[in-house]
LODO-309882 format. One line per 8 residues: number of its first residue (from 1); their letters; for each residue x negated, y negated, z negated of C-alpha. Coordinates in nm, 3 decimals, m for minus. Each point is the difference from the previous one (the first is absolute). Example, Ala and Ser with C-alpha at 12.3 -4.5 7.8 and 13.67 -1.06 7.14 Angstrom:
<kollums>
1 = AS = m1.230:0.450:m0.780 | m0.137:m0.344:0.066
</kollums>
This chain:
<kollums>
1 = XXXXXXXX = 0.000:0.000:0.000 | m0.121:m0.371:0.054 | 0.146:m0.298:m0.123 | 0.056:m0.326:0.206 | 0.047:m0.360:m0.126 | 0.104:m0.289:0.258 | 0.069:m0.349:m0.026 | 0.208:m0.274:0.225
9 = XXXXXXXX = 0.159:m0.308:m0.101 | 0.408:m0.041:0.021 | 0.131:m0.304:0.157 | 0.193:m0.170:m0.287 | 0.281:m0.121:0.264 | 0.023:0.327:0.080 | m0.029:0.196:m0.328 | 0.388:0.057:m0.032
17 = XXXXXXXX = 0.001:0.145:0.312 | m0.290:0.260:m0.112 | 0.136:0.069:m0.312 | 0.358:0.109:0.146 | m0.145:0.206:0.244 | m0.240:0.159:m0.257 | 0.292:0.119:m0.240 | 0.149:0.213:0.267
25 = XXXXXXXX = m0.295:0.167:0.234 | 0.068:0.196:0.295 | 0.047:0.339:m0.078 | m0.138:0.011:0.332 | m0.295:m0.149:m0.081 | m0.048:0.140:m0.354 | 0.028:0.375:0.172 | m0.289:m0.140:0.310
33 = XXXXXXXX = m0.247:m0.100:m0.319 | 0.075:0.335:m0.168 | m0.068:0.180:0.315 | m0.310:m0.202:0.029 | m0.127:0.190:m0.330 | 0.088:m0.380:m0.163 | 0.090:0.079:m0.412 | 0.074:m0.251:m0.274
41 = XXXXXXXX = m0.049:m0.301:0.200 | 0.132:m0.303:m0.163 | 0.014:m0.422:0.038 | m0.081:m0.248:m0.288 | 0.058:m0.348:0.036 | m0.191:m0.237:m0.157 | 0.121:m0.393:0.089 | m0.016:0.015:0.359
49 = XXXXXXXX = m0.277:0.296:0.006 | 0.100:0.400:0.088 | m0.156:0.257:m0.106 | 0.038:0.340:0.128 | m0.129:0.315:m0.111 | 0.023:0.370:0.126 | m0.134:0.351:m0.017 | m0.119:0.161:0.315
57 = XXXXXXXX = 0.005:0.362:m0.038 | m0.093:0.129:0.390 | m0.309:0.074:0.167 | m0.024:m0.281:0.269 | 0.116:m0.337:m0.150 | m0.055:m0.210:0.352 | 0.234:0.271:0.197 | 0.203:0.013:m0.216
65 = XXXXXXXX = 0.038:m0.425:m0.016 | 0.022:0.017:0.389 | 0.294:0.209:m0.070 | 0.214:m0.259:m0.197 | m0.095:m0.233:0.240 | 0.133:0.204:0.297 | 0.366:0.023:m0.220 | 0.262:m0.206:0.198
73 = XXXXXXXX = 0.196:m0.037:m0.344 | m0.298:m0.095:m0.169 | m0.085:m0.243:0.248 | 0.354:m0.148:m0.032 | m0.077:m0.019:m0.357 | m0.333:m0.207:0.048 | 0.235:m0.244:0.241 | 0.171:m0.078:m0.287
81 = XXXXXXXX = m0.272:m0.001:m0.284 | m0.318:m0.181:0.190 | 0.194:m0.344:0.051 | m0.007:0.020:m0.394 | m0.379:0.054:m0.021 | m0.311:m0.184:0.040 | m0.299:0.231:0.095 | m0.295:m0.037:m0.255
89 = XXXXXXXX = m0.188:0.216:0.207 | m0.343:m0.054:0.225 | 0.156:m0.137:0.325 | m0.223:0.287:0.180 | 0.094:0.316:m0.264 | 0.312:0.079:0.210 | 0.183:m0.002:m0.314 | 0.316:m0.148:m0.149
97 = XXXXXXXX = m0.029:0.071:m0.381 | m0.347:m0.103:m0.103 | m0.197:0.340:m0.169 | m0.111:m0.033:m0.359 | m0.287:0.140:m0.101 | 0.064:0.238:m0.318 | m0.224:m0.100:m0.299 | 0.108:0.184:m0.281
105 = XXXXXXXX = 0.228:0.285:m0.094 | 0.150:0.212:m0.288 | 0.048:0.373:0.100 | 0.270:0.202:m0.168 | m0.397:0.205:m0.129 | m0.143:m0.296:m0.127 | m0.204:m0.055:0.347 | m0.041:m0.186:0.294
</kollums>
């Protein structure tokens, strides 16, 4: 299993909009993440900062991103959601949600 954290910044005129959307997903799009081997992912928001965090538990993380991509629903989805975001990402990553680097973590062991 690996663990992802992201970052992007919500649009305060448009945090309303986010926020309804968010309290009723897709199933749609909840059943392409799971098929994507996508577990426990979750949003925080923090002022006009979210933070999203997931377990990966498959063997090719990059196919299986290209995969959600390729999702008409899910791409439906993103019409909807990216006019409430502002990329924090490097213009030249190719991402949307900026990647945060993990620096410290509690294991259920008492390990990293």
């Amino acid at each position: 299993m690996q663990r992802y954290g992201t970052v992007i910044r919500l649009r305060p005129e448009r945090r309303a909009a986010y926020l309804r959307l968010h309290a009723q997903v897709w199933p749609s799009v909840e059943q392409t993440l799971r098929a994507a081997n996508i577990r426990n992912y979750t949003i925080f928001l923090h002022g006009d900062l979210l933070f999203g965090y997931y377990e990966y538990f498959g063997a090719d993380h990059a196919a299986d991103q290209a995969r959600i991509a390729a999702d008409p629903q899910t791409r439906r989805w993103w019409q909807l959601t990216d006019p409430c975001q502002e990329s924090l990402a490097d213009p030249d990553s190719g991402q949307w949600w900026a990647p945060m680097r993990e620096v410290w973590h509690l294991s259920e062991g008492g390990t990293t």
